[in-house]
C-alpha positions in Angstrom: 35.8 -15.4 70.8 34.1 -15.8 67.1 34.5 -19.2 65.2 37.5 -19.5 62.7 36.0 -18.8 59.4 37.2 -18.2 55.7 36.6 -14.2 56.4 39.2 -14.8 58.9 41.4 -16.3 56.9 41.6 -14.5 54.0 42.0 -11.5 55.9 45.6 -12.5 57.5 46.7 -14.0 54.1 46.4 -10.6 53.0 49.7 -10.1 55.0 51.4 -12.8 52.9 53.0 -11.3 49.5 54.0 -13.2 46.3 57.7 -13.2 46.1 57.7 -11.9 42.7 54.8 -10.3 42.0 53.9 -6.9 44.7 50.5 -7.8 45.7 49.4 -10.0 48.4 48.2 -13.3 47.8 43.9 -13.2 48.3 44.0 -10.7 45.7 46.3 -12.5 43.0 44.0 -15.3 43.1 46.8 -17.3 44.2 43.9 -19.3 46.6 42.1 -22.3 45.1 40.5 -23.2 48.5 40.7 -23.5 52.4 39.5 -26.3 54.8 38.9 -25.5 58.3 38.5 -28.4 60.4 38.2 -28.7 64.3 41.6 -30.1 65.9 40.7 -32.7 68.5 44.2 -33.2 69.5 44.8 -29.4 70.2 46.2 -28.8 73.5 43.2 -27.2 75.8 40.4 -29.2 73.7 37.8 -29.7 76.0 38.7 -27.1 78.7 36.0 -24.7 79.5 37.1 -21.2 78.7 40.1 -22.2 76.2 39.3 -21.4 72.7 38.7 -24.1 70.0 41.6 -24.5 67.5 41.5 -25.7 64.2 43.3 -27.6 61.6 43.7 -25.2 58.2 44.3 -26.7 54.5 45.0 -23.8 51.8 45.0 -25.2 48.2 47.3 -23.1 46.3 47.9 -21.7 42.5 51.5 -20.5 42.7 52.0 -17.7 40.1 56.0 -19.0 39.5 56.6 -22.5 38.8 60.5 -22.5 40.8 61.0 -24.1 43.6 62.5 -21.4 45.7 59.6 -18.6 45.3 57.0 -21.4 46.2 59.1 -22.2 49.4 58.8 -18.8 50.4 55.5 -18.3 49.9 54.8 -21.6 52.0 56.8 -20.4 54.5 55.3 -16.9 54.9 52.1 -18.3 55.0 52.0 -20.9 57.3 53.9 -18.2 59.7 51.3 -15.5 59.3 49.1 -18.2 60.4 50.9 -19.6 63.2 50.3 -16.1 64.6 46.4 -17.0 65.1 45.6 -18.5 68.7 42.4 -20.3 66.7 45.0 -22.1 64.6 46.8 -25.1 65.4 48.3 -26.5 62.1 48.5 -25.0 58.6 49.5 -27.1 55.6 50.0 -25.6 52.1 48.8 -27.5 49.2 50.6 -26.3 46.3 48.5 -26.9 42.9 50.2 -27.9 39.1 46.8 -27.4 37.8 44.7 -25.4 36.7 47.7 -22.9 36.1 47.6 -19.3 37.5 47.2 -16.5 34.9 46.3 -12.9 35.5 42.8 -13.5 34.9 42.4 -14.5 38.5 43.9 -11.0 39.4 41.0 -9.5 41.6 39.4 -6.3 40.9 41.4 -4.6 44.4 44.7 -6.3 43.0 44.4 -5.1 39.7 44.4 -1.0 41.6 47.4 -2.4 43.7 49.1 -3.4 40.5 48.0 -0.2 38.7 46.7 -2.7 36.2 43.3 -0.3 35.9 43.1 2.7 34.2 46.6 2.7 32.6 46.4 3.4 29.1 49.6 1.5 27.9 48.7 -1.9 29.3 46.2 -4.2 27.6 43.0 -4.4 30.3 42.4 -8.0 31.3 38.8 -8.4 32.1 
């Protein structure tokens, strides 16, 4: 089995949607940053044959400021993750600051979107 690595991540957490916003959460730009650190006290650590699992810290930019939105979006993430046999605990850092604002909108979310190429929206670049 290959080593847990950001690639990894970031293609499950395509899986995970905003709740208000139809695109999934890589390509908002909701992710600041993630940690991947070993987990010592995983069950199996140690055994030969049993993969390593790993501790997992996503720092966050939630594109609504409500409470209930951000729950859900913690909630769906840390499940989608759960789902991972290399990952033993997920926590969700959500961030105040800096604020999210289309701007962090990657080039693939802004086709999902239809943000490109549409003549009666104002083109963020």
């Amino acid at each position: 089995m290959q080593p847990l690595t950001d690639t990894h991540l970031l293609e499950a957490l395509r899986d995970c949607y905003d709740p208000e916003i139809p695109c999934n959460i890589v390509d908002l730009g909701l992710i600041e940053s993630l940690v991947i650190t070993p987990d010592p006290d995983a069950p199996g650590t140690g055994i030969p044959g049993v993969p390593a699992r790993h501790r997992v810290c996503i720092s966050l930019i939630p594109a609504s400021a409500t409470e209930a939105p951000q729950a859900q979006l913690t909630a769906q993430i840390t499940n989608r993750l759960a789902g991972l046999p290399t990952i033993s605990h997920t926590t969700v850092e959500l961030l105040d600051e800096p604020r999210w604002s289309p701007l962090r909108i990657t080039p693939a979310g802004r086709r999902i979107l239809g943000l490109d190429g549409n003549r009666n929206l104002v083109q963020i670049r």
